[in-house]
N, C-alpha and C positions, 0 to 999 in steps of 0.2 A: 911690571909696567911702570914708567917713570912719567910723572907729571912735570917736568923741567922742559926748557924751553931757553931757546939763546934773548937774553935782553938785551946784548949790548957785545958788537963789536969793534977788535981795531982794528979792521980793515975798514969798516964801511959807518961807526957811530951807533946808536939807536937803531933798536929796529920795530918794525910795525909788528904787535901782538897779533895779528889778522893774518897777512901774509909772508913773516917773517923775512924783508926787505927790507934793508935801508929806509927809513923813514924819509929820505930826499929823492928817491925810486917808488915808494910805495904807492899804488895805482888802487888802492882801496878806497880813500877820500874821492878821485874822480871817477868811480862807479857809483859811491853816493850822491855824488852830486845827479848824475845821468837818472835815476833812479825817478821814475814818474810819482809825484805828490799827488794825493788821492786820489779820485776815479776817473779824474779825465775832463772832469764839468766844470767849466769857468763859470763861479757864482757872484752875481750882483748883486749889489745887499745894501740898504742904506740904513745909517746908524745919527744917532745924535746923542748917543752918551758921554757924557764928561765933555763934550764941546760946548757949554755954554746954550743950547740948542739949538746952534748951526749944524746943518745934516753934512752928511758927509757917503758920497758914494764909492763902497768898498768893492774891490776885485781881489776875488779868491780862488786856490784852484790851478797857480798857472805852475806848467810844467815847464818850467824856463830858471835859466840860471840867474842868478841877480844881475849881469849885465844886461842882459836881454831883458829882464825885467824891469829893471830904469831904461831903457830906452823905448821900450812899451809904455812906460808912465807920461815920457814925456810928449810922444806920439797923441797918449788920448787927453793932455794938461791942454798941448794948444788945440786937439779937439772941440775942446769943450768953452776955453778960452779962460779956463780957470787955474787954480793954485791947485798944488798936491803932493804927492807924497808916499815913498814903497818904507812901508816897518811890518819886518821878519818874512816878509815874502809876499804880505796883501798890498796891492795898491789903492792909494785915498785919494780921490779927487774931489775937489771941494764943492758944495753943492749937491741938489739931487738931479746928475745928469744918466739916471742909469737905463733910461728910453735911448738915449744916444750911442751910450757906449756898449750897449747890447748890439744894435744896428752893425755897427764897426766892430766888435767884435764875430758879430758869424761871420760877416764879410768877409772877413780874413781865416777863417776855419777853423775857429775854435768854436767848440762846443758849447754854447753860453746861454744860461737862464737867471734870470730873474727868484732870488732868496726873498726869502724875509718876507714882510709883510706892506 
């Protein structure tokens, strides 16, 4: 039994260790991304650590690509009529608007609760 494996052609460059394609064909990276992040529950949550004690209402949870998810950010920023902000895939809206943006969220059919305390 041989543990070998093609890394590298010259027909086609690099190849993906996954599904051993061209790494500029490789359809691996867009099934990760398609891939649903956690259980499906968009959670509301509000934080004020390390901001000085201004609060800050977080949305976690969404099953959306990063574009989709800045344009959802910016959807609920002038909701709310405030500043904010998508890092690593939560969105921050400035403020504790999360009575609001629960509303508008199920409205729209996502599944959304209230975290935290």
């Amino acid at each position: 039994m041989s543990n070998s494996r093609s890394v590298y052609s010259t027909d086609a460059g690099r190849l993906c260790p996954d599904c051993n394609k061209a790494v500029a064909a490789c359809i691996c990276q867009q099934q990760k991304k398609l891939l649903i992040k956690g259980d499906g529950i968009v959670r509301i949550s509000r934080e004020t650590k390390g901001r000085g004690g201004k609060g800050v209402s977080l949305i976690s949870g969404l099953s959306l690509d990063d574009d989709a998810i800045k344009q959802l950010s910016g959807k609920l920023k002038k909701l709310c009529g405030t500043g904010g902000t998508v890092k690593d895939g939560v969105i921050e809206i400035q403020g504790d608007q999360r009575d609001k943006l629960l509303i508008y969220l199920s409205e729209q059919g996502y599944k959304a609760k209230l975290a935290g305390g």
